[in-house]
C-alpha positions in Angstrom: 54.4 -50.8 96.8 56.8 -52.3 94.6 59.4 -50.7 92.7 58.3 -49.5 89.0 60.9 -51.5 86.3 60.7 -48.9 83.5 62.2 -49.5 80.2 64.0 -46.0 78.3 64.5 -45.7 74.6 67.2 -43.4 74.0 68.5 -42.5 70.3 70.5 -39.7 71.9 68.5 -37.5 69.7 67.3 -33.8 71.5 63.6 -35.5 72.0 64.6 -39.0 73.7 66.5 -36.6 76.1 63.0 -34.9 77.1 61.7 -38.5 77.4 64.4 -39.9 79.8 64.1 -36.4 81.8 60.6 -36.6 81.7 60.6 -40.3 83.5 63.5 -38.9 86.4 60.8 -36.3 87.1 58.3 -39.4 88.0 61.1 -41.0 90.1 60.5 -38.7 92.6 56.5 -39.7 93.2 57.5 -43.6 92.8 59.9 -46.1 93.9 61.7 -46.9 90.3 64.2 -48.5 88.7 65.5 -47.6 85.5 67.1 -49.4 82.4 68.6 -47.5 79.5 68.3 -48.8 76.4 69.8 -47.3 72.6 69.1 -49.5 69.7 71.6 -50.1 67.5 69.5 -50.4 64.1 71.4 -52.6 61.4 69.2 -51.7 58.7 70.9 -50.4 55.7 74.5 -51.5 56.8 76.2 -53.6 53.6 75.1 -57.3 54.8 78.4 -58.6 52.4 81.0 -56.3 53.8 83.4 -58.2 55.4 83.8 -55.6 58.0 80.0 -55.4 59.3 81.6 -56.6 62.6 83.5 -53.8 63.2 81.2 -51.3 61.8 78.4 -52.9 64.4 81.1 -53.0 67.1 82.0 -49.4 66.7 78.5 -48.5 66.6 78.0 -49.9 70.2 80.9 -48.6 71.3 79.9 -45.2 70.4 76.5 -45.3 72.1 78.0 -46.7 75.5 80.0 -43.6 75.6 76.9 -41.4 74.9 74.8 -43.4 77.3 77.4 -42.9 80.3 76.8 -39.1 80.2 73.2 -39.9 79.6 73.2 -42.1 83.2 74.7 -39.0 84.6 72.2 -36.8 83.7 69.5 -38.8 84.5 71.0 -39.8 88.3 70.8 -35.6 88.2 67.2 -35.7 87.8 65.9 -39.0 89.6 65.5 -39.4 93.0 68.8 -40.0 95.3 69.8 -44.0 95.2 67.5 -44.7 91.8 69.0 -47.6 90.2 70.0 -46.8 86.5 71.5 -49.2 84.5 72.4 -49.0 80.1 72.8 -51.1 77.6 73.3 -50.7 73.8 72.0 -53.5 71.8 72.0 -54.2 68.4 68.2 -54.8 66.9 66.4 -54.5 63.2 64.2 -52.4 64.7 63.4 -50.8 68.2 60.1 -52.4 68.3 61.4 -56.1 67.5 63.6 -55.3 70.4 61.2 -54.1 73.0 58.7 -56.8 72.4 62.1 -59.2 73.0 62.8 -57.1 75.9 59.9 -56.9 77.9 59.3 -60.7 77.2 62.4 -61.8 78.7 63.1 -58.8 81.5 60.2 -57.8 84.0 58.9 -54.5 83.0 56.3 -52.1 84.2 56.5 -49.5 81.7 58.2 -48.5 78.6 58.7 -44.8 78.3 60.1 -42.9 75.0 60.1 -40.0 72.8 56.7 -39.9 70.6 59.0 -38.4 67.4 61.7 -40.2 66.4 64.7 -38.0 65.2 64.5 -38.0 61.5 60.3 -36.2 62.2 61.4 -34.0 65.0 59.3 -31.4 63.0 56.4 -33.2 62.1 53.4 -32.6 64.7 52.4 -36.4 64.5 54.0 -39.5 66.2 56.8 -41.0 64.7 56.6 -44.3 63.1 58.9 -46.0 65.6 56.5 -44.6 68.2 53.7 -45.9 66.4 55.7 -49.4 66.1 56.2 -49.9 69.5 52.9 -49.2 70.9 51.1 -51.5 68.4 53.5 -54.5 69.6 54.3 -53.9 72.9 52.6 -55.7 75.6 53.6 -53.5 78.7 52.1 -49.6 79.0 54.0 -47.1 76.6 54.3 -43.6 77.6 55.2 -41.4 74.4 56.4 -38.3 75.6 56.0 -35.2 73.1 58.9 -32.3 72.4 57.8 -29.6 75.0 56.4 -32.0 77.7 57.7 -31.0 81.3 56.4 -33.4 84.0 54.5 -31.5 86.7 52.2 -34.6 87.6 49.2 -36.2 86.2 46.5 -34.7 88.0 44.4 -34.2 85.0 43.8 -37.2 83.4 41.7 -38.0 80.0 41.0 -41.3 79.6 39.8 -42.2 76.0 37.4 -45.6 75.4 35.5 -47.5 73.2 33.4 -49.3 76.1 34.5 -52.4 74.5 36.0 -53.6 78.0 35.0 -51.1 80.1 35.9 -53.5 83.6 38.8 -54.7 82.2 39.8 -51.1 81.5 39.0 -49.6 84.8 41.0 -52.2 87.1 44.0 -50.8 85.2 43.3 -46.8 85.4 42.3 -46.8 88.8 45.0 -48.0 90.5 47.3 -45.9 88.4 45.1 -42.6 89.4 44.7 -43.1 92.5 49.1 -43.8 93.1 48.8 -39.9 91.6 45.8 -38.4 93.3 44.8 -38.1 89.5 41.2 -36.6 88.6 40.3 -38.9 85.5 38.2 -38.0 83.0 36.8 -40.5 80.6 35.3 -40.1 77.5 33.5 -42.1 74.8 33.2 -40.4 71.3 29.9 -40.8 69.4 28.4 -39.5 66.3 24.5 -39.7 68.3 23.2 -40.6 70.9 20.9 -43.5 70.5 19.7 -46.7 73.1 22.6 -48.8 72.7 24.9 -45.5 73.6 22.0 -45.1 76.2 22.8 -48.2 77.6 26.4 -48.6 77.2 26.5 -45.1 79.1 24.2 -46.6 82.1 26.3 -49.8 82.7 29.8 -47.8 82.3 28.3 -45.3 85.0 27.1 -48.4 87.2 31.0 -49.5 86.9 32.5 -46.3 87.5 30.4 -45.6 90.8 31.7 -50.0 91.7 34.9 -48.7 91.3 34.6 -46.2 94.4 37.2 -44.1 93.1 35.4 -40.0 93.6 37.6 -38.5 90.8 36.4 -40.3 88.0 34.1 -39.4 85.7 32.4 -40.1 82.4 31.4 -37.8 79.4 30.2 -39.0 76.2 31.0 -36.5 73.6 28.7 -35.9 70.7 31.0 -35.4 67.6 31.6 -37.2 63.8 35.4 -36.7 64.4 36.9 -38.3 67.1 40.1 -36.8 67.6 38.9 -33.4 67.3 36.5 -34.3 69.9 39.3 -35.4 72.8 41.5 -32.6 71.4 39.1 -30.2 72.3 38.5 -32.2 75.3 42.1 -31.8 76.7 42.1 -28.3 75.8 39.6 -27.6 77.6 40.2 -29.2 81.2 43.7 -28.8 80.2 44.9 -32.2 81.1 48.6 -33.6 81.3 48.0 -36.6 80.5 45.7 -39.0 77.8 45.4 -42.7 78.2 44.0 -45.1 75.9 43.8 -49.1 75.4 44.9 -50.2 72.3 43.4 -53.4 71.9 40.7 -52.0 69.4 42.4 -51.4 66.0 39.4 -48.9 64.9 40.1 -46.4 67.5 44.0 -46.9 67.1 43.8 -45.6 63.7 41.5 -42.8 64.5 44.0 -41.5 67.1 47.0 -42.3 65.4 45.8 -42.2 61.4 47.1 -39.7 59.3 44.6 -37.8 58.5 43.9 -37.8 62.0 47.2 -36.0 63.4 46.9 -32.5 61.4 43.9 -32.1 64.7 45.6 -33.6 67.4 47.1 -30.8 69.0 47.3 -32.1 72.4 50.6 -33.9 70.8 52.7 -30.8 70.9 52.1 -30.9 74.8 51.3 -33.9 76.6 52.0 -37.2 76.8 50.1 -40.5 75.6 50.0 -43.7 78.0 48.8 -46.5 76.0 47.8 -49.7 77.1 47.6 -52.8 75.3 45.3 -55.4 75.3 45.1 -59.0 74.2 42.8 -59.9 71.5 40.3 -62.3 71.9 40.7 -65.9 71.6 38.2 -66.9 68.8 35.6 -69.4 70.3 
């Protein structure tokens, strides 16, 4: 297998720490190479002062010394001979950047805190979280405060059935690289015979994919997110994946109204996928 190119956000803040400990812990089940990145944000420097250049050049400065004792402590965690590299590059905003970055540098995976550091005490994700997973086209992991990697052998797989083959040629292969038990789930106010019959072909796929820890549940429930947070609870996963290419269930995961019940954020990570829209016909 090929070695995993995985993209780290760092804003040096207590929470992107987790994160880029979080992603040595995985170096030790995969073959990985890692490339630190900070951000240096221009927003809200004065555009007219005549000595932006050297603000912005002591700004860089400042975050290659933090990011050399970052590479330290990561080479502490990741498996013996894991390539690490950093870089601290000036952007507008991280997500402008990673959709720049990925576009131009092969990447399998982007993996960052899911607060940024001005919400570390807001249970939700922060926008720059939020940002990056709407517009990036490589997996995100978001990795919460209190997350400590111990493997992701319990798996909950959110979908809206809207590409269910599509879907399952991606999670497979990533459960069974972890020996992963996946369980996927499909939120519905009712059952009724197009959720009759959308559950039948999704459990004709799932059996194709000859993969014997996967599994399908479709939850009964008006509100979505308290539905898989319950969900995770209860089979007490480490892990919930989703595909972003559906905007409706975006905003029910990630809405506002929508985070005061998603508890699961305080402990485990999201891996989010997106997908490309449709080409209109």
């Amino acid at each position: 297998m090929k070695k995993l190119r995985i993209l780290l956000l760092t804003d040096f803040s207590p929470l992107s720490t987790v994160a880029i400990e979080y992603a040595g812990r995985i170096s030790h089940k995969l073959e990985v190479e890692f490339s630190i990145v900070s951000v240096v944000r221009l927003d809200g420097l004065p555009k007219s002062n005549m000595r932006l250049k050297s603000i912005e050049k002591s700004m860089i400065e400042a975050a290659k010394h933090e990011g050399e004792i970052l590479v330290n402590e990561l080479r502490r965690n990741a498996r013996i001979g894991t390539k690490i590299d950093f870089n601290a590059i000036k952007s507008h905003t991280v997500a402008d950047f990673v959709h720049r970055y990925v576009q131009k540098n092969p990447t399998d995976l982007v993996v960052m805190g899911s607060q940024g550091a001005s919400s570390l005490k807001k249970f939700r994700l922060g926008g720059t979280a939020v940002s990056v997973i709407e517009t990036c086209p490589v997996p995100v992991l978001a990795i919460p405060k209190w997350a400590v990697f111990k493997d992701f052998g319990t798996v909950v797989y959110a979908s809206d059935l809207k590409n269910i083959q599509k879907e399952l040629d991606t999670i497979v292969p990533f459960a069974r690289i972890f020996n992963s038990t996946i369980h996927m789930v499909h939120v519905v106010p009712a059952i009724d015979k197009t959720v009759e019959l959308l559950k039948s072909e999704t459990e004709k796929l799932i059996q194709k994919a000859n993969y014997h820890k996967l599994d399908f549940k479709v939850l009964i429930d008006e509100d979505v997110p308290e539905a898989i947070d319950g969900f995770i609870k209860g089979f007490k996963a480490d892990l919930l994946t989703t595909f972003t290419h559906e905007l409706n269930l975006y905003e029910k995961l990630f809405g506002l109204s929508v985070t005061r019940t998603l508890a699961y954020q305080g402990n485990i990570p999201l891996l989010a996928f997106k997908r490309k829209s449709k080409k209109p016909s």
